[in-house]
Biopython code that builds the backbone (N, CA, C, O; Angstrom):
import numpy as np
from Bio.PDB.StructureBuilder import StructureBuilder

atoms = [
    (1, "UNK", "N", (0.817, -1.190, 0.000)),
    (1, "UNK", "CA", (0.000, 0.000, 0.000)),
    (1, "UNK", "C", (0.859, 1.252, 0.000)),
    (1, "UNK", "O", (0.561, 2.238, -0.673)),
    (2, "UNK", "N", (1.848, 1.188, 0.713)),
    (2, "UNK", "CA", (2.603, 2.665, 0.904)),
    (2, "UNK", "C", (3.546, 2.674, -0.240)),
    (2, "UNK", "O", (3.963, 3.755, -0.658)),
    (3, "UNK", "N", (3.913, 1.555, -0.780)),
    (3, "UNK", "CA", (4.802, 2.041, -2.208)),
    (3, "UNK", "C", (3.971, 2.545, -2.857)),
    (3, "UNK", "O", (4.326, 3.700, -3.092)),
    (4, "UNK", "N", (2.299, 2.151, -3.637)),
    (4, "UNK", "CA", (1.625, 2.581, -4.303)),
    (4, "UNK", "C", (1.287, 4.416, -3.750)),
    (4, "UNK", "O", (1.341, 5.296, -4.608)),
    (5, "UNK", "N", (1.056, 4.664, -2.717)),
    (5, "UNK", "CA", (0.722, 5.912, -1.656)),
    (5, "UNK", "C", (1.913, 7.025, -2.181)),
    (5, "UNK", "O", (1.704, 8.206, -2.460)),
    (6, "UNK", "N", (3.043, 6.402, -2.227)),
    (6, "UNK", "CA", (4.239, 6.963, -2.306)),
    (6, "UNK", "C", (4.314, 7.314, -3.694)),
    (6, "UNK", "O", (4.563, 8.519, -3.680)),
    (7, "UNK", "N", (4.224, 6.874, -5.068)),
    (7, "UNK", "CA", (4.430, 7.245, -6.247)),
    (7, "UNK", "C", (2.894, 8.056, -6.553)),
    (7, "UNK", "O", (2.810, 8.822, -7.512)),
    (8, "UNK", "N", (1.772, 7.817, -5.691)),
    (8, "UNK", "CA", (1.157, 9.072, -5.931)),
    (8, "UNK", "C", (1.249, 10.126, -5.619)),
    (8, "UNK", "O", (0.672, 10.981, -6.292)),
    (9, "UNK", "N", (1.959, 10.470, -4.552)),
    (9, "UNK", "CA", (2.657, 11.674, -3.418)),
    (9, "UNK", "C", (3.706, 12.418, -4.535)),
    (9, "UNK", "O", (3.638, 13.582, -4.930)),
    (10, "UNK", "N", (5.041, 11.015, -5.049)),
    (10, "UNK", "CA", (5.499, 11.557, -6.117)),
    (10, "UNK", "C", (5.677, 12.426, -7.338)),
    (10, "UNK", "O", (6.434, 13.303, -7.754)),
    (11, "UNK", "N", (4.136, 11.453, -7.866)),
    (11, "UNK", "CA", (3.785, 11.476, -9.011)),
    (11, "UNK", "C", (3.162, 13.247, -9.024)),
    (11, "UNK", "O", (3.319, 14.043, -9.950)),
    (12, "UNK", "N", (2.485, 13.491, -7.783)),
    (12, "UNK", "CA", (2.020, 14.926, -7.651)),
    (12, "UNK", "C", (2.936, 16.016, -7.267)),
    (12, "UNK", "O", (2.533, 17.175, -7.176)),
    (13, "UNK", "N", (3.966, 15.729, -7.077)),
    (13, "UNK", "CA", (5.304, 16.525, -6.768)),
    (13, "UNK", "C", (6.298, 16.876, -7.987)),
    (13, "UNK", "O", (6.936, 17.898, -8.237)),
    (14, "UNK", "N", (6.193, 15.703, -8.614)),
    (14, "UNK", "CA", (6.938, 15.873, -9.996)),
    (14, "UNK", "C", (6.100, 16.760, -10.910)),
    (14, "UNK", "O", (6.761, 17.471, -11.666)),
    (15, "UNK", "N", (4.218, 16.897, -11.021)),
    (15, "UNK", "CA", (3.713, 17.854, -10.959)),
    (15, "UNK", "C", (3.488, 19.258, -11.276)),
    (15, "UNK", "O", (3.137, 19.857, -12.293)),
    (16, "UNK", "N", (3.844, 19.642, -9.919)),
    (16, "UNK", "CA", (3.963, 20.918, -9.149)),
    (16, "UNK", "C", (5.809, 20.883, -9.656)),
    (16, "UNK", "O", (6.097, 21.682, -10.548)),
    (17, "UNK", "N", (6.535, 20.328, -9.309)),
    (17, "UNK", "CA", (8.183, 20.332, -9.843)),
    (17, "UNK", "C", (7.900, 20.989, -11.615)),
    (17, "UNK", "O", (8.399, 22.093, -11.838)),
    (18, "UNK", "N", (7.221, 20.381, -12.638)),
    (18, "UNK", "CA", (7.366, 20.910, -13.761)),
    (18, "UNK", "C", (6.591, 21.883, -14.366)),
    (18, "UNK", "O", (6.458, 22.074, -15.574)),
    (19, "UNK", "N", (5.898, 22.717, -13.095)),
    (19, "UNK", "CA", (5.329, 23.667, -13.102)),
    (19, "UNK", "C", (5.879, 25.276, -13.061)),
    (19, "UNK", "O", (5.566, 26.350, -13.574)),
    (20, "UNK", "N", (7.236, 24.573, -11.810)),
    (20, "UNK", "CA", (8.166, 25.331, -11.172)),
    (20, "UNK", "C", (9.382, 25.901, -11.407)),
    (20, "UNK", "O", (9.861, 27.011, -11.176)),
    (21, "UNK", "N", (9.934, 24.495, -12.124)),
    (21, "UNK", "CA", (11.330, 24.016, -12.431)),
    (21, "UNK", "C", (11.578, 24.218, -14.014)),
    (21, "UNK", "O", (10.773, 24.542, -14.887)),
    (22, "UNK", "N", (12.742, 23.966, -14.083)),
    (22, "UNK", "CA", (13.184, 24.157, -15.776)),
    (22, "UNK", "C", (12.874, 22.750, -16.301)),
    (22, "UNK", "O", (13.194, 21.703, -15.736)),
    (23, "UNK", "N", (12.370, 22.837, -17.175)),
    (23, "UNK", "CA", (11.587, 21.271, -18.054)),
    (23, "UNK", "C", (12.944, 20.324, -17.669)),
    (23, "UNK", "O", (12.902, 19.617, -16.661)),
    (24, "UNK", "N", (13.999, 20.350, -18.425)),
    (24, "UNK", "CA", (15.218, 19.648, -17.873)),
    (24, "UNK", "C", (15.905, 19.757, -16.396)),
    (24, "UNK", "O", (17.115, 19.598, -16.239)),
    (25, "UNK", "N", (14.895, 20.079, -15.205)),
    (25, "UNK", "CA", (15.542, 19.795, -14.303)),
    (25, "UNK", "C", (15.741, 18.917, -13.711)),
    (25, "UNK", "O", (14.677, 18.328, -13.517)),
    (26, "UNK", "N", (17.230, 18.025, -12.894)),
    (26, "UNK", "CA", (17.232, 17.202, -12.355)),
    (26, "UNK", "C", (16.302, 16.653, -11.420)),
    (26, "UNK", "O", (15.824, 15.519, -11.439)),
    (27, "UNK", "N", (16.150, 17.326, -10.818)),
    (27, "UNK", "CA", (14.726, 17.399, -9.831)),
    (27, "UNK", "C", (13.895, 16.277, -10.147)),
    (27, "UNK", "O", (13.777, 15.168, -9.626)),
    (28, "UNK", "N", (13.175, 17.006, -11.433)),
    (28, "UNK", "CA", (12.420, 16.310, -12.387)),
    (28, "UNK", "C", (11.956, 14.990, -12.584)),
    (28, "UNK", "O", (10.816, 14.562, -12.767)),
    (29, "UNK", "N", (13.106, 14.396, -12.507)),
    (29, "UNK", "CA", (13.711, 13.142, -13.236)),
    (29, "UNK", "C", (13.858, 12.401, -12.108)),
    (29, "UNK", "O", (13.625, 11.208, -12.303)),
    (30, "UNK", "N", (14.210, 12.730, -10.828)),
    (30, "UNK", "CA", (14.484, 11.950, -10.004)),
    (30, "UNK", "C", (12.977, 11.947, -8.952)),
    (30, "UNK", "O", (12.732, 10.992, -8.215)),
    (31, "UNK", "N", (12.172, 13.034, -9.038)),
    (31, "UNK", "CA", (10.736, 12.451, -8.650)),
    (31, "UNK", "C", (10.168, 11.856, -9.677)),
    (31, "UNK", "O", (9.079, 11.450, -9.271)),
    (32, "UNK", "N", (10.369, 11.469, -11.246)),
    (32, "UNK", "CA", (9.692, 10.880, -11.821)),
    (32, "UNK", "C", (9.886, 9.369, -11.813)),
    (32, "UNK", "O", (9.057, 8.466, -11.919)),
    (33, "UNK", "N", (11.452, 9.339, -11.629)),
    (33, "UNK", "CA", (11.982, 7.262, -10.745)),
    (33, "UNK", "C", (11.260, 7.465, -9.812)),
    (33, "UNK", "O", (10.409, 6.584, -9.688)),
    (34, "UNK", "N", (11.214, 8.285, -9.050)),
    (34, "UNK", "CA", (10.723, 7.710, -7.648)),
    (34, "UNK", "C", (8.972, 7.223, -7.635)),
    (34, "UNK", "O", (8.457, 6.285, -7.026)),
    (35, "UNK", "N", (8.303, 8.287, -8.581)),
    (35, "UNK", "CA", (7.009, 7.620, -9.100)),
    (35, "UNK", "C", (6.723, 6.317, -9.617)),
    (35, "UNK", "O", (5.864, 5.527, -9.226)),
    (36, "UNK", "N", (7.706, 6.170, -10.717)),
    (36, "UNK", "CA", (7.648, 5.138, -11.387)),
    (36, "UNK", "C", (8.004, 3.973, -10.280)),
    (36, "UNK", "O", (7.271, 2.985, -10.221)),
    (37, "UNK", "N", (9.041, 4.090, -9.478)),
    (37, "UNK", "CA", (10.382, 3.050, -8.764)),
    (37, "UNK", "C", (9.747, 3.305, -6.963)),
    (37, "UNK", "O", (9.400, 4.303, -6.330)),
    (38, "UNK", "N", (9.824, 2.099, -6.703)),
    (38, "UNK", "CA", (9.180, 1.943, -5.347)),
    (38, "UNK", "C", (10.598, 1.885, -4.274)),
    (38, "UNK", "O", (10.785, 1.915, -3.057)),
    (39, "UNK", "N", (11.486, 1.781, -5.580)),
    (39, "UNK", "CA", (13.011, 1.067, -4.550)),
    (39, "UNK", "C", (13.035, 2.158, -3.443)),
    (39, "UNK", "O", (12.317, 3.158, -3.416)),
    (40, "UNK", "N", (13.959, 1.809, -2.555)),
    (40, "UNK", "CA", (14.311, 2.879, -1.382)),
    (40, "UNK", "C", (15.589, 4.079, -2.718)),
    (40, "UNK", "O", (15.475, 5.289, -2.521)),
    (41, "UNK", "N", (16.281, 3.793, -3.495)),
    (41, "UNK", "CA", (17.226, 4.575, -3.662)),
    (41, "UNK", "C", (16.713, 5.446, -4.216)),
    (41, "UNK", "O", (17.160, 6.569, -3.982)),
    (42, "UNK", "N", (15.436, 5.297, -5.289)),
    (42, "UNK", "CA", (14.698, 6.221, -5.891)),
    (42, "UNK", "C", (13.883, 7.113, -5.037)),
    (42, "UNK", "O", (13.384, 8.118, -5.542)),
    (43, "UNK", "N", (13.712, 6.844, -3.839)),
    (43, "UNK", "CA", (13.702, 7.610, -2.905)),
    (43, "UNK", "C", (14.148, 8.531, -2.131)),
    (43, "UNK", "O", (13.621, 9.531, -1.644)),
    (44, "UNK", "N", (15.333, 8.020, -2.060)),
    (44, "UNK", "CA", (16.631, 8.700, -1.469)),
    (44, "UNK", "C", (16.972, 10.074, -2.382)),
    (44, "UNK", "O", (17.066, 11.272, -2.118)),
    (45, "UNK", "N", (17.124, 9.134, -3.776)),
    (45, "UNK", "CA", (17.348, 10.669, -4.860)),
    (45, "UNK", "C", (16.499, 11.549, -4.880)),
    (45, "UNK", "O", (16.881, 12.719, -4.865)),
    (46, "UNK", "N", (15.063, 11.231, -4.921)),
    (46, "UNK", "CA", (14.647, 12.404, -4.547)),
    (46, "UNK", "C", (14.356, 13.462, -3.987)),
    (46, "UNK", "O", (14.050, 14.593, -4.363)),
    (47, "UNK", "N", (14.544, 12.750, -2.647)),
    (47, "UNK", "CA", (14.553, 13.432, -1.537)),
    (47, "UNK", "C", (15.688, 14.209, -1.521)),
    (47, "UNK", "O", (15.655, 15.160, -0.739)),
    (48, "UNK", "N", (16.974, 14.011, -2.371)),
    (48, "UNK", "CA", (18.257, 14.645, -2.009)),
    (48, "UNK", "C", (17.828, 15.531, -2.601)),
    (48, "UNK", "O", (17.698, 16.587, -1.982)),
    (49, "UNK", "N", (17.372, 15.475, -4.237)),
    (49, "UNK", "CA", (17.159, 16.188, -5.343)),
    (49, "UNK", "C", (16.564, 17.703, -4.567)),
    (49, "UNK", "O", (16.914, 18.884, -4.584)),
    (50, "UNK", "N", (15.227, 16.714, -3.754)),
    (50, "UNK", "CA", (14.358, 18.081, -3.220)),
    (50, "UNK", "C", (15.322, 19.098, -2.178)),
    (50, "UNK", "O", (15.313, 20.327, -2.251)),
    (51, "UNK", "N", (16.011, 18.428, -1.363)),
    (51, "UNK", "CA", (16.789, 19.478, -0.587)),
    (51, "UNK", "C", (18.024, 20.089, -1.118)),
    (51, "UNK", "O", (18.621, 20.859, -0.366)),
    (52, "UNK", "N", (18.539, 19.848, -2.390)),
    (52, "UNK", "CA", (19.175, 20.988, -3.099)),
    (52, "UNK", "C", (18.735, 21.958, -3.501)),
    (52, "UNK", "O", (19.401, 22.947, -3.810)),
    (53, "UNK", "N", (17.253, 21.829, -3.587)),
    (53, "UNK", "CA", (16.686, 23.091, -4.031)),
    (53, "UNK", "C", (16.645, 24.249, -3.328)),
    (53, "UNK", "O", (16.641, 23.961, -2.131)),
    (54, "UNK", "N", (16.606, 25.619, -3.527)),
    (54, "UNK", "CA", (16.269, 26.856, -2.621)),
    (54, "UNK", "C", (15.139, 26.335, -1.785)),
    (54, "UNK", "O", (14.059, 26.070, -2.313)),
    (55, "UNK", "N", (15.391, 26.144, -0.228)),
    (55, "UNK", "CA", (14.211, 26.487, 0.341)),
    (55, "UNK", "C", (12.933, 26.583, 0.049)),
    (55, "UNK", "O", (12.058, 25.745, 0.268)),
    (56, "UNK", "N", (12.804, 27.956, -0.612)),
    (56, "UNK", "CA", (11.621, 29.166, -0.631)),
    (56, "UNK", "C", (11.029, 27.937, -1.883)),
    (56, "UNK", "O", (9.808, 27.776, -1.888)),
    (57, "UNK", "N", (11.710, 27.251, -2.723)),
    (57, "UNK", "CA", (11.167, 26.803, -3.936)),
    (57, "UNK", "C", (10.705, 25.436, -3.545)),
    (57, "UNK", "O", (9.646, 25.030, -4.022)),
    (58, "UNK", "N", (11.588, 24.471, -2.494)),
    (58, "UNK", "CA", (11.428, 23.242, -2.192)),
    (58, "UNK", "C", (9.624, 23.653, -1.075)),
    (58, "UNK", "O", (8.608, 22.982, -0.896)),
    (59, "UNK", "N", (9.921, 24.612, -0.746)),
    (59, "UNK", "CA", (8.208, 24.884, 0.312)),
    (59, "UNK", "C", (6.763, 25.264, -0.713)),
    (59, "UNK", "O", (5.624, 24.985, -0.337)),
    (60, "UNK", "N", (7.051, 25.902, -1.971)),
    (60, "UNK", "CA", (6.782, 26.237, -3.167)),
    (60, "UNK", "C", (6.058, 24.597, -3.460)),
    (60, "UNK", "O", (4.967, 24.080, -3.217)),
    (61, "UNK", "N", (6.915, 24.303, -3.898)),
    (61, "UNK", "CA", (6.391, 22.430, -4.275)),
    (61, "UNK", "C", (5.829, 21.928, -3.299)),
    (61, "UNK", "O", (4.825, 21.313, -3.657)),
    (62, "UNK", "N", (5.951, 21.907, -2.545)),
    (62, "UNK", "CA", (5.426, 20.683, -1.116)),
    (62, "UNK", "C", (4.166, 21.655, -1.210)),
    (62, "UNK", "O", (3.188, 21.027, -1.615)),
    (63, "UNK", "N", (3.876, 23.091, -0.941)),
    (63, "UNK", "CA", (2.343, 23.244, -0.925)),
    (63, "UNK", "C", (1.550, 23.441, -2.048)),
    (63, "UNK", "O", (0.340, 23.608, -1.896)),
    (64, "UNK", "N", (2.232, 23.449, -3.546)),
    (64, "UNK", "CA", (1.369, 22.423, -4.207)),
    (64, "UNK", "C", (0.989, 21.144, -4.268)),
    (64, "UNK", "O", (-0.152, 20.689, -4.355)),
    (65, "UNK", "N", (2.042, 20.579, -4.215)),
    (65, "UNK", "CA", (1.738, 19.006, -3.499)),
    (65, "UNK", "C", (0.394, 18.350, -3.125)),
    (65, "UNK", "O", (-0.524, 17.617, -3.494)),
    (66, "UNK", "N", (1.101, 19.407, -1.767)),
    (66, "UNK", "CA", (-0.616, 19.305, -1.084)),
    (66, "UNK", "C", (-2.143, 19.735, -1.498)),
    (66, "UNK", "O", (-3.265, 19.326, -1.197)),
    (67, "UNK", "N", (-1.704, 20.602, -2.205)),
    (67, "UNK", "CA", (-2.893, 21.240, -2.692)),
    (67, "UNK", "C", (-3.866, 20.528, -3.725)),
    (67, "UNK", "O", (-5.092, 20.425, -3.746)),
    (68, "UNK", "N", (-2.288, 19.814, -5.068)),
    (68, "UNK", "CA", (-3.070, 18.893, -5.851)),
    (68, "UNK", "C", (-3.402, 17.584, -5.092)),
    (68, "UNK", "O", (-4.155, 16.839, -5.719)),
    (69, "UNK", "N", (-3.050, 17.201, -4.029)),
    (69, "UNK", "CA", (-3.422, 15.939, -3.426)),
    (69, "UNK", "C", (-4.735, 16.324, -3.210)),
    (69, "UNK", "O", (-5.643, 15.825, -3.876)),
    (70, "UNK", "N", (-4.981, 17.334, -2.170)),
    (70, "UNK", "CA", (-6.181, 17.586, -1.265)),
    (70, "UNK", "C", (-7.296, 17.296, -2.190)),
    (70, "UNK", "O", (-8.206, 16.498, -1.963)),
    (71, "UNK", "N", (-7.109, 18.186, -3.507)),
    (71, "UNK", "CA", (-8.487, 18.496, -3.926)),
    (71, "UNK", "C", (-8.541, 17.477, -5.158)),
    (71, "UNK", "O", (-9.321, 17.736, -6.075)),
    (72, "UNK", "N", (-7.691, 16.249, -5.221)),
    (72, "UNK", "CA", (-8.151, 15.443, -5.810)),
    (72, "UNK", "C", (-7.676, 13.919, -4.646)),
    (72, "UNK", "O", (-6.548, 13.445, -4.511)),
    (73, "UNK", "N", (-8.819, 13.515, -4.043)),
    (73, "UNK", "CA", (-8.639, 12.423, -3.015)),
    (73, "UNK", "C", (-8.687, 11.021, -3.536)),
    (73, "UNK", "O", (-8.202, 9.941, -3.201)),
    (74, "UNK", "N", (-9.434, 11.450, -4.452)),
    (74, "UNK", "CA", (-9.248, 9.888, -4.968)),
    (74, "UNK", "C", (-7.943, 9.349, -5.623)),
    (74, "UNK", "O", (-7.661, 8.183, -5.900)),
    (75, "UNK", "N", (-7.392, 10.209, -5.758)),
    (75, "UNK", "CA", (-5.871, 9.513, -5.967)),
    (75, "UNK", "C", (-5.237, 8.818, -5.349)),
    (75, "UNK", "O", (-4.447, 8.010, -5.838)),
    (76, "UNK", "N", (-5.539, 9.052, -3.566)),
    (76, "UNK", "CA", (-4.852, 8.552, -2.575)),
    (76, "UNK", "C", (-6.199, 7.151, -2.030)),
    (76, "UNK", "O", (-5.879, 6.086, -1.503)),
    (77, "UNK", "N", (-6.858, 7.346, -2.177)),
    (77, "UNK", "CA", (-7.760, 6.431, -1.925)),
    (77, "UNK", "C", (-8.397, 5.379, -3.413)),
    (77, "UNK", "O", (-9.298, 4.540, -3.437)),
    (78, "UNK", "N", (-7.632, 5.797, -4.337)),
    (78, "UNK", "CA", (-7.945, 4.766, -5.678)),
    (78, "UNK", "C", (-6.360, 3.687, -4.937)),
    (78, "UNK", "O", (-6.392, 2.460, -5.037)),
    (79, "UNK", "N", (-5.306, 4.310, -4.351)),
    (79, "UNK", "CA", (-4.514, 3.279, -4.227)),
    (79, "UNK", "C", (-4.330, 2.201, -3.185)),
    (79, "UNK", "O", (-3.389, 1.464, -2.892)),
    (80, "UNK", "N", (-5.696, 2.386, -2.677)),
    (80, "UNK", "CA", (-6.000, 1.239, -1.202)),
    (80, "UNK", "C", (-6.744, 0.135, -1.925)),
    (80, "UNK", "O", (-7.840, -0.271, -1.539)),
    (81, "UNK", "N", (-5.883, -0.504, -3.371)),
    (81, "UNK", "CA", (-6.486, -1.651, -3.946)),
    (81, "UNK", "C", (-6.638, -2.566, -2.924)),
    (81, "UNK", "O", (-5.886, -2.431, -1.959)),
    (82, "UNK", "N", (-7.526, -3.562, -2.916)),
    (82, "UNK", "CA", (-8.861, -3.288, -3.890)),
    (82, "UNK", "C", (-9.628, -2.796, -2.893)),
    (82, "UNK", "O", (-10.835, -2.819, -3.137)),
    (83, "UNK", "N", (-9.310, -2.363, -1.861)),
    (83, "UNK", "CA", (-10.717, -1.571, -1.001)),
    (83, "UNK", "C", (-10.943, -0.197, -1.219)),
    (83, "UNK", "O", (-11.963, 0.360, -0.814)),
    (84, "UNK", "N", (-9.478, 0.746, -2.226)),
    (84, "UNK", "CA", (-10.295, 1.939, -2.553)),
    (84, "UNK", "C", (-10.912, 1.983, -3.136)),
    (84, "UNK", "O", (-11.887, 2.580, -2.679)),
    (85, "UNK", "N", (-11.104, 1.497, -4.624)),
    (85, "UNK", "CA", (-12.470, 2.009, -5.502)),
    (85, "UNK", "C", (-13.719, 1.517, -5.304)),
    (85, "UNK", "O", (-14.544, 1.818, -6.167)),
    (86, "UNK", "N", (-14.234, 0.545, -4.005)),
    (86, "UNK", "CA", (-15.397, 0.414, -3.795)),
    (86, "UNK", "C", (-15.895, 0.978, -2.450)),
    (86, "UNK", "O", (-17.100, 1.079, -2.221)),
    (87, "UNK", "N", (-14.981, 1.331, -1.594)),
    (87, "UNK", "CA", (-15.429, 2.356, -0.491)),
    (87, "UNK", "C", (-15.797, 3.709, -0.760)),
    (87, "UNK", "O", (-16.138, 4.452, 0.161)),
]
sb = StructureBuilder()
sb.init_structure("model")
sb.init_model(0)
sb.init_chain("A")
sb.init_seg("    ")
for serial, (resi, resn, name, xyz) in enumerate(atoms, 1):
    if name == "N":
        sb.init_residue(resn, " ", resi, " ")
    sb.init_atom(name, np.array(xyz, "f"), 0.0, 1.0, " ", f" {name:<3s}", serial, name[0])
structure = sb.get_structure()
């Protein structure tokens, strides 16, 4: 459940990242493994990826993040197979 949880968290960060960021940013690329890639390292990179960024820009992303999470829930609750899409 939490790998699936996790590349949607991703998947909405990478997002808000190519909203933000320069189309070719590393950034980019390393929340888009981590979407795709459940491994721990694709994790790791991103997370590094995110704290190279300025601050002001890495807080920038995280509250879009949230924002595209919030107001679309079923993203996070389509990935509680198979009990999200019938609850």
């Amino acid at each position: 459940m939490f790998e699936t949880i996790g590349s949607t968290f991703f998947d909405a960060l990478r997002q808000a990242a190519e909203r933000h960021l320069e189309r070719d940013h590393s950034c980019i690329e390393a929340l888009d493994a981590a979407a795709r890639s459940a491994s721990p390292a694709a994790t790791v990179a991103a997370q590094e990826a995110l704290a190279a960024l300025d601050p002001a820009i890495m807080n920038l992303l995280l509250t879009e993040t949230h924002k595209l999470l919030r107001e679309h829930p079923g993203q996070i609750l389509g990935s509680w197979k198979p009990a999200g899409a019938s609850h």
